[in-house]
C-alpha positions in Angstrom: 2.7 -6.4 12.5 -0.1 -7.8 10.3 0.1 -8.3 6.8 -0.4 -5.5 4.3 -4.0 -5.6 2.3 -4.3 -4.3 -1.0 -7.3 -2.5 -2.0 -8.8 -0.7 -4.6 -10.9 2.5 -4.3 -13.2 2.8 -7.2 -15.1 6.4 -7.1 -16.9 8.5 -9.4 -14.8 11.7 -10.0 -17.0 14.6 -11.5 -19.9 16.0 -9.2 -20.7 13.2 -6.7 -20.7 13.8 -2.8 -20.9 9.6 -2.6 -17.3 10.0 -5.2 -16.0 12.4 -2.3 -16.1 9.2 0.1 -13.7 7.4 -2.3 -11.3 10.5 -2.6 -11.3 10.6 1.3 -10.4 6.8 1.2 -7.5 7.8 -0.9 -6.3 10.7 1.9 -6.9 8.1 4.9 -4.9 4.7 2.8 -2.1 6.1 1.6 -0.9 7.4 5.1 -1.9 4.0 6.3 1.4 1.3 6.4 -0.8 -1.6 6.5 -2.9 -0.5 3.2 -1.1 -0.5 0.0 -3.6 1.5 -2.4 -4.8 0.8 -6.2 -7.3 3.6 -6.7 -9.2 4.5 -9.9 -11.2 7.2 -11.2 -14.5 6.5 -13.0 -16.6 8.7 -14.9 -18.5 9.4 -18.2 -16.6 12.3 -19.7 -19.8 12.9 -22.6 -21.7 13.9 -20.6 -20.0 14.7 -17.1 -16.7 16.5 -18.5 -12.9 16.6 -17.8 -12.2 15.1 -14.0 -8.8 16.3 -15.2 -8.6 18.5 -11.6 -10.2 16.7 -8.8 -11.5 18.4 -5.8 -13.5 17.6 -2.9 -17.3 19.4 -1.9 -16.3 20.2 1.7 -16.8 23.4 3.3 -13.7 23.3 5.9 -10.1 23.9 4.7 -8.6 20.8 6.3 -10.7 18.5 4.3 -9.6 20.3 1.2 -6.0 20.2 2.3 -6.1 16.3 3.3 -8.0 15.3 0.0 -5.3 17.2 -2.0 -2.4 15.8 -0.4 -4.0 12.2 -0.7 -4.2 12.9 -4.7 -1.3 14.0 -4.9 0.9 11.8 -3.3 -0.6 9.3 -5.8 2.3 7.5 -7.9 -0.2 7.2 -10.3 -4.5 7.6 -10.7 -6.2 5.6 -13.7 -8.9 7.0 -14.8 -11.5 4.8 -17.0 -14.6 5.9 -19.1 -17.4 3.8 -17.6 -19.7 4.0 -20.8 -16.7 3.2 -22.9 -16.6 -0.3 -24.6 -13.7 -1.5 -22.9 -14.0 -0.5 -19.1 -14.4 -3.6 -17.7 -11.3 -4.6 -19.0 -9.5 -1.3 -17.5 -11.1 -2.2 -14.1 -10.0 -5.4 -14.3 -6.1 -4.4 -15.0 -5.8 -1.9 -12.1 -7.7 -4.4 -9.4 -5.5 -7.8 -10.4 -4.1 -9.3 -6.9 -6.2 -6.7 -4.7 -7.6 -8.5 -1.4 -11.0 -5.8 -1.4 -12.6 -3.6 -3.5 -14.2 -0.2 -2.1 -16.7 1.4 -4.3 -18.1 5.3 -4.2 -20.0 5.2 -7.0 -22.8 6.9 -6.7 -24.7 10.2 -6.9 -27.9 11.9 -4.5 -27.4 15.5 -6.5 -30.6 16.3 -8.6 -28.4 18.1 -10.9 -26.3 14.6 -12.4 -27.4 14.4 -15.8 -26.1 10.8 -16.7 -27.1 7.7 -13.7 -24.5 5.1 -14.8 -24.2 3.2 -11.2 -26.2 0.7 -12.6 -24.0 0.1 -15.1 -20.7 1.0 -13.3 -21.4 -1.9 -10.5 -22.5 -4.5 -13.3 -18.7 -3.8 -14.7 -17.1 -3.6 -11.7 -19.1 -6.8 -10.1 -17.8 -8.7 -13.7 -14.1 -7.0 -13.2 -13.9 -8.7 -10.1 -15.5 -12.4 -10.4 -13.0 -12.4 -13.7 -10.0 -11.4 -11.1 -11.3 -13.3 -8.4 -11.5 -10.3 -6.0 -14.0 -11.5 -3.6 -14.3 -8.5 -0.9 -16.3 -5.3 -2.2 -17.3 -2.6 0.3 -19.8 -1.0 -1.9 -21.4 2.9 -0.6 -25.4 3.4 -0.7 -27.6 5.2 0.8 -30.1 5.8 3.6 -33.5 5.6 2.0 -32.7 2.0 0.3 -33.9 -1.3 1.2 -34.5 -1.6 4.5 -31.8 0.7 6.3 -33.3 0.2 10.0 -34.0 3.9 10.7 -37.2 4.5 13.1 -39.6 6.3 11.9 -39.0 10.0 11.5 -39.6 13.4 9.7 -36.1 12.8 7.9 -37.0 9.8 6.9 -40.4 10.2 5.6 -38.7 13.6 4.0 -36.5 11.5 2.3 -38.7 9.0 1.2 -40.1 11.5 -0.4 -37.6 13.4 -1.9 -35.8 10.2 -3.4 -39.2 9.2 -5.0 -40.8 12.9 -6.1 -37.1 14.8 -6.7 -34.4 12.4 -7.7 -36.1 9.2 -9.3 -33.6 8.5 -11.4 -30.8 8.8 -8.6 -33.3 6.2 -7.0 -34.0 3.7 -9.4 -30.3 4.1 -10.0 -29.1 3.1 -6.5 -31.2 0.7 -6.0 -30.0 -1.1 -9.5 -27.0 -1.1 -8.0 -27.8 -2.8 -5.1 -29.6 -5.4 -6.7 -26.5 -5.8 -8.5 -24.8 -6.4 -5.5 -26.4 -8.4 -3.5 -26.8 -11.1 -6.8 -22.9 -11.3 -7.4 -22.1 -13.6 -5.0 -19.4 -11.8 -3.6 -18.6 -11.0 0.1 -20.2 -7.7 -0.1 -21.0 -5.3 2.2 -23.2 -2.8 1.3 -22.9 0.9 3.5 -25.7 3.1 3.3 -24.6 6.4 4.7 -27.0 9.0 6.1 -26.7 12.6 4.2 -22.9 13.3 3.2 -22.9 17.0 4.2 -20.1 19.4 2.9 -20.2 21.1 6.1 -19.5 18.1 8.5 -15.6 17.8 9.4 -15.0 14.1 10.6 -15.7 13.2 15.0 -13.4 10.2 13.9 -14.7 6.7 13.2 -15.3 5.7 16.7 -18.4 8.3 16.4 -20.3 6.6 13.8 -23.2 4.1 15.1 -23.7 1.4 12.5 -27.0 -0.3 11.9 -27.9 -3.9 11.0 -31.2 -4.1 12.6 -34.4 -2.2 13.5 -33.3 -1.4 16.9 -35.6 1.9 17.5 -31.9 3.9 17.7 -32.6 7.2 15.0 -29.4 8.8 13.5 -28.6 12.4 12.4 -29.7 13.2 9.0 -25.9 14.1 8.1 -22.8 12.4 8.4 -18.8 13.3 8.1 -17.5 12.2 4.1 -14.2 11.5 5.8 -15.5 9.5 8.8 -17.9 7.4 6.4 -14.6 6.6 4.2 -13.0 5.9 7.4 -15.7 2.9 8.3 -15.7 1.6 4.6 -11.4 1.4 4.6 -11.4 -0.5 8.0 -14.9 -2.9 6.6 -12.0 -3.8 3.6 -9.2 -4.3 5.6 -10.3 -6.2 8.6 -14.1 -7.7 7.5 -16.8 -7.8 10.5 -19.3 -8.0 8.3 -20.8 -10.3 5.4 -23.0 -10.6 2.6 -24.8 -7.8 4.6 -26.0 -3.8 4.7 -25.4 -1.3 7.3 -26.8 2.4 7.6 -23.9 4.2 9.1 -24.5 8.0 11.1 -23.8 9.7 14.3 -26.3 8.5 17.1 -29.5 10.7 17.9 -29.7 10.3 22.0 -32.4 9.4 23.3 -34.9 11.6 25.3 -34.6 10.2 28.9 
């Protein structure tokens, strides 16, 4: 039997399909023997409100039921203001002697009033240089850098709706990546293909994961709770370094 890892989930908790990942990661690691689990709860109560009851955007019962159980079977869930003055100090008590971070901080909605990713992963990058936590497994997006997606009409509709919708949610992840990729940690950054509400998980296995232009397109939308599934495993059991990967369910080719 190996050796148990610790890790810390780190997710936004009010209004954030990307903060719905993290809650999944809860449900999936603390039914998992090999994963003892430190999560945390991040937000900007000014301007986002209570996360006081925390609930998943999902549009099929189990997934409500799982995330629920997960939360609830938490001993305990610290939750830390992220504009607040001494947040990085919070993040750095509740991730003290973790092996891996994983991070679900971000937000696609148009609606999000406040973008504080770029912010959030400065503090949570400092957090963990000052705890010397090496491994972070950090959620992006399609749509960023170069995520090795073929051309396509979802990708040139996205392109387009990142740049003419949601500017702010773009300048905003891609702060965060720069972030990142600058920290000098053993990072791997997952850019996911749309997080639909109405996608129940095909199980892990399912995903295809991208780390180079290889002409193979993906589905526009993806399964939360298979997406949390691949970022768990990436902290756990490391394939991958200093790297990005676009994660989605295969499109098969036209023979």
């Amino acid at each position: 039997m190996g050796s148990i890892r610790t890790i810390a989930v780190l997710f936004s908790s009010v209004g954030s399909g990307m903060g719905d990942v993290g809650k999944f990661c809860i449900a999936q690691g603390i039914t998992n023997p090999s994963i003892k689990l430190k999560p945390v709860a991040l937000s900007a109560p000014a301007t986002e409100g209570s996360d006081a009851t925390l609930t998943v955007d999902v549009t099929y019962q189990e997934g409500h039921d799982r995330a629920a159980a997960g939360i609830a079977a938490l001993d305990r869930l610290p939750r830390v203001d992220i504009m607040g003055e001494g947040a990085q100090e919070a993040i750095e008590a509740e991730i003290a002697g973790c092996d891996a971070v994983v991070a679900c901080l971000g937000s696609r909605q148009p609606s999000k009033k406040t973008r504080w990713l770029g912010t959030g992963s400065t503090k949570v990058v400092a957090a963990m240089k000052a705890k010397g936590v090496s491994r972070l497994v950090n959620l992006s997006s399609m749509g960023i850098g170069d995520d090795y997606l073929p051309p396509s009409f979802w990708k040139r509709f996205w392109w387009c709706f990142l740049r003419v919708v949601i500017p702010g949610a773009l300048k905003d992840l891609n702060k965060m990546e720069e972030v990142v990729v600058g920290s000098g940690l053993d990072y791997l950054q997952v850019r996911a293909m749309g997080l639909t509400p109405e996608a129940p998980p095909k199980g892990v296995g399912s995903l295809t994961v991208l780390d180079k232009c290889s002409g193979q397109g993906l589905e526009m939308m993806s399964s939360k709770e298979d997406v949390a599934a691949f970022m768990l495993q990436e902290a756990a059991q490391p394939t991958r370094s200093r790297a990005a990967v676009t994660v989605g369910y295969a499109i098969e080719k036209k023979k």
